[in-house]
N, C-alpha and C positions, 0 to 999 in steps of 0.2 A: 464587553469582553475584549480579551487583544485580538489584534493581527493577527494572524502568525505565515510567515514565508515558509513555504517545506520544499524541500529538494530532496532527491533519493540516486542512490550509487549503483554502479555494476554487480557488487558484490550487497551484502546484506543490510543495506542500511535506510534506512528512514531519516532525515534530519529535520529541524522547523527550528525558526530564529524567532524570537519574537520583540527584538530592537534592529528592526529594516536590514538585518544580515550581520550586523557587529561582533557576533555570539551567535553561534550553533549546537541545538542539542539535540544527540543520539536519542529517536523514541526504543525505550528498552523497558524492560519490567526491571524488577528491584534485583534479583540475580544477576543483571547483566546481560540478560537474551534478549535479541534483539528479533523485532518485530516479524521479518520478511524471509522464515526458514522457508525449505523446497518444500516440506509435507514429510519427509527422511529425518528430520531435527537437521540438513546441513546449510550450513551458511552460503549459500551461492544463487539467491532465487534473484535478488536486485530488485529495484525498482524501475517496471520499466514506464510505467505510465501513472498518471497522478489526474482525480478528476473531482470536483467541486457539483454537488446537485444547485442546480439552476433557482431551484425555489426555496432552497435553504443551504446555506453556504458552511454551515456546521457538517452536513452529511456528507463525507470525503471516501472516494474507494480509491485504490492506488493496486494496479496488475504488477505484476512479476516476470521474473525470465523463465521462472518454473509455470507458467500458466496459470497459478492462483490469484483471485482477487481478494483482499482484504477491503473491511467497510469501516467505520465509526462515524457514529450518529451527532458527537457529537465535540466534534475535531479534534479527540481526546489526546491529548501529551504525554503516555503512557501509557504502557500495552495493553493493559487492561481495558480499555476503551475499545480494543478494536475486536473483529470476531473475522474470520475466512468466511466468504458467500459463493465461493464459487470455485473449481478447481477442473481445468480441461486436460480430458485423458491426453495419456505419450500417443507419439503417431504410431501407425502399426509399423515401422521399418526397422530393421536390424540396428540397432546403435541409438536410437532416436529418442534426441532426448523431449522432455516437456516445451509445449508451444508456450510461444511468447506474449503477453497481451501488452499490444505497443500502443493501443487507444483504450479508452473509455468513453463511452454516450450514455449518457444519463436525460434520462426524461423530463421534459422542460418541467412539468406539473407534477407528477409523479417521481420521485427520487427512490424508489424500489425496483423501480422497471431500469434496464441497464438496454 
């Protein structure tokens, strides 16, 4: 199978090149939605963290600014491939918005356990 390089933005986007960065493609579904909404349908979750399972390099989860984690089993290049596993409540403070997931750990052997 290829490569693929993935990088992710402030704002809603997913990328993956699969010629060492020459060319980069938006992961979107066929409408043009992109991958990494807040859980609101709004564009502004980001990509804040991006993570590789150790015993199998097709299993990729990628966190968010909105505290959502997205998974796909199986490095899919379109949205359909991917599903949400995990979403952490707003803090309790007046204005506060969703916590950020700035790492990922993934289980060396087990690639479910996070």
């Amino acid at each position: 199978g290829s490569r693929a390089i993935w990088a992710g933005t402030f704002y809603d986007r997913l990328h993956f090149s699969t010629n060492m960065g020459a060319t980069w493609t938006t992961l979107q579904d066929g409408a043009g939605n992109h991958l990494l909404l807040d859980g609101n349908g709004h564009r502004n979750a980001g990509a804040s963290a991006i993570a590789f399972a150790p015993s199998n390099p097709r299993i990729m989860y990628v966190g968010t600014r909105a505290g959502r984690i997205w998974t796909t089993k199986t490095a899919a290049q379109t949205s359909a491939g991917w599903s949400q596993v995990a979403a952490l409540p707003k803090p309790a403070i007046t204005g506060g918005s969703s916590r950020i997931i700035s790492a990922i750990a993934i289980h060396p052997s087990d690639p479910d356990t996070l």
